[in-house]
C-alpha positions in Angstrom: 150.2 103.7 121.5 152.0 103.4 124.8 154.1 100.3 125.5 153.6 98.6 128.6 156.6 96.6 129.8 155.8 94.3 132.6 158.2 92.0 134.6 156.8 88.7 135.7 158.0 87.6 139.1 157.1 90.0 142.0 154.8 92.3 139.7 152.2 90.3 137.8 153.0 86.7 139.9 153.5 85.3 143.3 155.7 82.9 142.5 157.7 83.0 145.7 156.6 79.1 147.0 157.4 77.6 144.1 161.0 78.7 143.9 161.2 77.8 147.4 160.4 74.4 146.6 162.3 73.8 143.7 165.6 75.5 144.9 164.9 73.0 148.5 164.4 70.0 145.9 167.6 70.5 144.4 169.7 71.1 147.1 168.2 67.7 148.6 169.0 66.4 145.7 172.5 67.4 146.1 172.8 66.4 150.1 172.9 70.0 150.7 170.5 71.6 154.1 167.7 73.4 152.8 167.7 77.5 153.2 164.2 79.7 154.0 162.0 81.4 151.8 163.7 85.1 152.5 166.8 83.8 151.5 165.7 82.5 148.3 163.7 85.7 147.7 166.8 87.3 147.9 168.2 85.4 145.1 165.4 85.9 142.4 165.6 88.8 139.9 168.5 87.9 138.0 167.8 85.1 136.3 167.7 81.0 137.1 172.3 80.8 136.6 172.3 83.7 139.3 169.5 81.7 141.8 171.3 78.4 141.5 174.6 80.1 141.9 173.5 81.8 145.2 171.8 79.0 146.7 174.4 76.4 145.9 177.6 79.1 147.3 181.3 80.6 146.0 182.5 77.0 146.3 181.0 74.7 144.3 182.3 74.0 140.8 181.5 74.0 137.3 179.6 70.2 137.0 178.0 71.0 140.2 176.1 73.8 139.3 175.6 72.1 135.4 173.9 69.7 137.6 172.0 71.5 139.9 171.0 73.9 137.2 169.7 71.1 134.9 168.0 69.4 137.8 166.5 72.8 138.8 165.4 73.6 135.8 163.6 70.1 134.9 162.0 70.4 138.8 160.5 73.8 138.5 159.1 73.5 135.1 156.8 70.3 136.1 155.9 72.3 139.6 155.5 75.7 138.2 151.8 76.4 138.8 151.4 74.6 141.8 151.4 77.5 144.4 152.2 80.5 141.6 149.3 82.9 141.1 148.6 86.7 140.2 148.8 88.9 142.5 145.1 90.4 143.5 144.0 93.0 141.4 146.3 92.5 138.2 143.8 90.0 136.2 141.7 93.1 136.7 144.4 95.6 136.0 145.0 93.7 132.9 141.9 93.2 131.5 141.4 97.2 131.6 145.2 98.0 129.7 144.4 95.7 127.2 143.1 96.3 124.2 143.7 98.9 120.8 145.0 101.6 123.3 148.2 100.1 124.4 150.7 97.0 123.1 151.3 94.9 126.5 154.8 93.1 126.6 156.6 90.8 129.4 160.2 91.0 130.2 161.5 88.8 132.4 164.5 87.2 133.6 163.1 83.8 134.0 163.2 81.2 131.5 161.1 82.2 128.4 159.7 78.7 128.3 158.9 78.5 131.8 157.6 81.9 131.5 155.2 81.5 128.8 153.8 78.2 130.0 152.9 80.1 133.7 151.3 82.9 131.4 149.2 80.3 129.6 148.6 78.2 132.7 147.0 81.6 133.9 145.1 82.4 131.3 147.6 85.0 130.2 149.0 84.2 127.1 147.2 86.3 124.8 147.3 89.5 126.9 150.4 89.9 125.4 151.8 91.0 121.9 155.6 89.1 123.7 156.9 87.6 126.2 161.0 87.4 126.4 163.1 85.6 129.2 166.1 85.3 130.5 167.4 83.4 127.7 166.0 85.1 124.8 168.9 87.6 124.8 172.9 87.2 124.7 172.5 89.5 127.8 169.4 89.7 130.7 168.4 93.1 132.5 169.3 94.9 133.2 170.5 95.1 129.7 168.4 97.2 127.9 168.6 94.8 125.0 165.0 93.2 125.9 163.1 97.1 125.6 165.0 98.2 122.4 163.9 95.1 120.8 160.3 95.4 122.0 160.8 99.5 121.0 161.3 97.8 117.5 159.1 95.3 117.4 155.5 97.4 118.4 157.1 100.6 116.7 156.8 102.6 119.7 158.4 105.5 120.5 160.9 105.6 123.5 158.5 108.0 125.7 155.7 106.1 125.4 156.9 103.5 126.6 157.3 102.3 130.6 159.3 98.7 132.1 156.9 98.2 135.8 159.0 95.8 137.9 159.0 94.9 141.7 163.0 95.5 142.0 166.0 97.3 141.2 167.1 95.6 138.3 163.6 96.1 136.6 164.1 99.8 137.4 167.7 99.9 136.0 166.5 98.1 132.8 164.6 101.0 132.0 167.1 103.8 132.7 169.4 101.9 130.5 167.2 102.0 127.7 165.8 105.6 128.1 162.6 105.0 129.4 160.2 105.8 132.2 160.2 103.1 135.1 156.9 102.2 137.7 157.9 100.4 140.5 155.4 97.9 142.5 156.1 97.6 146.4 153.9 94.2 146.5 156.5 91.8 145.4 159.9 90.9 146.5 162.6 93.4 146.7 160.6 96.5 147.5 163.4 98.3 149.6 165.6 98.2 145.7 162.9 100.3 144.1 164.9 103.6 144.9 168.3 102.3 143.7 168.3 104.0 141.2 165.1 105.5 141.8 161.6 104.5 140.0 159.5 107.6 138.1 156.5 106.7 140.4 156.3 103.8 143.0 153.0 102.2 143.8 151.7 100.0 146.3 148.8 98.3 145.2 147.3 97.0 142.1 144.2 99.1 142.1 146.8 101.8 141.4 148.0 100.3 138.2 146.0 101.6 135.4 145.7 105.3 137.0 149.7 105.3 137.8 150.8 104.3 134.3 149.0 107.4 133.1 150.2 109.4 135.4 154.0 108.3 134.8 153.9 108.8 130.7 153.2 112.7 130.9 
């Protein structure tokens, strides 16, 4: 059975408003001027440390950022769902991967908790055999850590499986672990998709389930 690997921000969410808002909230909080949605765009991928980090800059210190991480953290989780939805197309995508045919995994950099309660405020939860964040590892992608475990876990073999992410560290994440990559140009970091290059980049979710065939032979 082929494993299906997908990342959650940029590829099966738009979760780009909410982000905004909670990285604006917290530097409010802190008396700090608010930055635009590109900007904090530019920060996602790498996990909630790395966003904080960025937005709050090179000089603030240690309890600063324990701060502004915690206060982050407690922000976004209540306002999680309030503008985040699935990208058109994947509900659909979804419903025709799932099933006896394939195992259907999420590997994400965001907060597993956070993660798993957007999956089930979706309706998502049970499309998927796991779902591992950020902090589910000693180490987040693009460690491979994540996709040998799931390797384990469903028993697959390394060429059937595929990681399909939106940017360069989902990409990466798979070449570290040996597997094939599928890159999505709808979410946010398409120009990272060919560094290092994906097996196959698509551009639209009606491509999905026809592209993930095509990228396992």
């Amino acid at each position: 059975m082929p494993l299906l690997i997908f990342d959650l921000d940029g590829t099966l969410i738009d979760s780009s408003r909410d982000l905004v808002i909670s990285t604006n909230a917290m530097l409010r909080h802190l008396g700090r001027p608010e930055v635009d949605e590109k900007t904090v765009n530019s920060y996602v991928g790498d996990g909630a440390p790395k966003l904080v980090r960025r937005a709050l800059g090179d000089e603030a210190n240690d309890a600063e950022f324990d701060a502004a991480y915690a206060f982050f953290i407690r922000y976004y989780r209540a306002h999680s769902l309030e503008n985040t939805n699935l990208y058109p197309g994947i509900r659909e995508a979804l419903d025709e991967l799932r099933g006896p045919e394939n195992v259907l995994a999420v590997l994400t950099n965001k907060p597993v908790k956070i993660s798993c309660d957007i999956l089930a405020g979706l309706k998502l939860a049970n499309y998927f055999f796991r779902v591992y964040g950020g902090d589910s590892f000693p180490s987040k992608k693009p460690d491979p850590v994540g996709i040998e475990t799931l390797l384990r876990e469903a028993n697959v073999p390394r060429e059937s499986a595929v990681m399909i992410g939106d940017s360069s560290v989902d990409i990466s994440t798979a070449k570290n672990a040996g597997v094939r990559a599928l890159g999505v140009s709808w979410g946010l970091k398409p120009d990272s998709l060919n560094d290092p290059p994906a097996d196959l980049i698509i551009h639209e979710s009606r491509q999905l389930v026809e592209s993930l065939r095509v990228v396992r032979q």
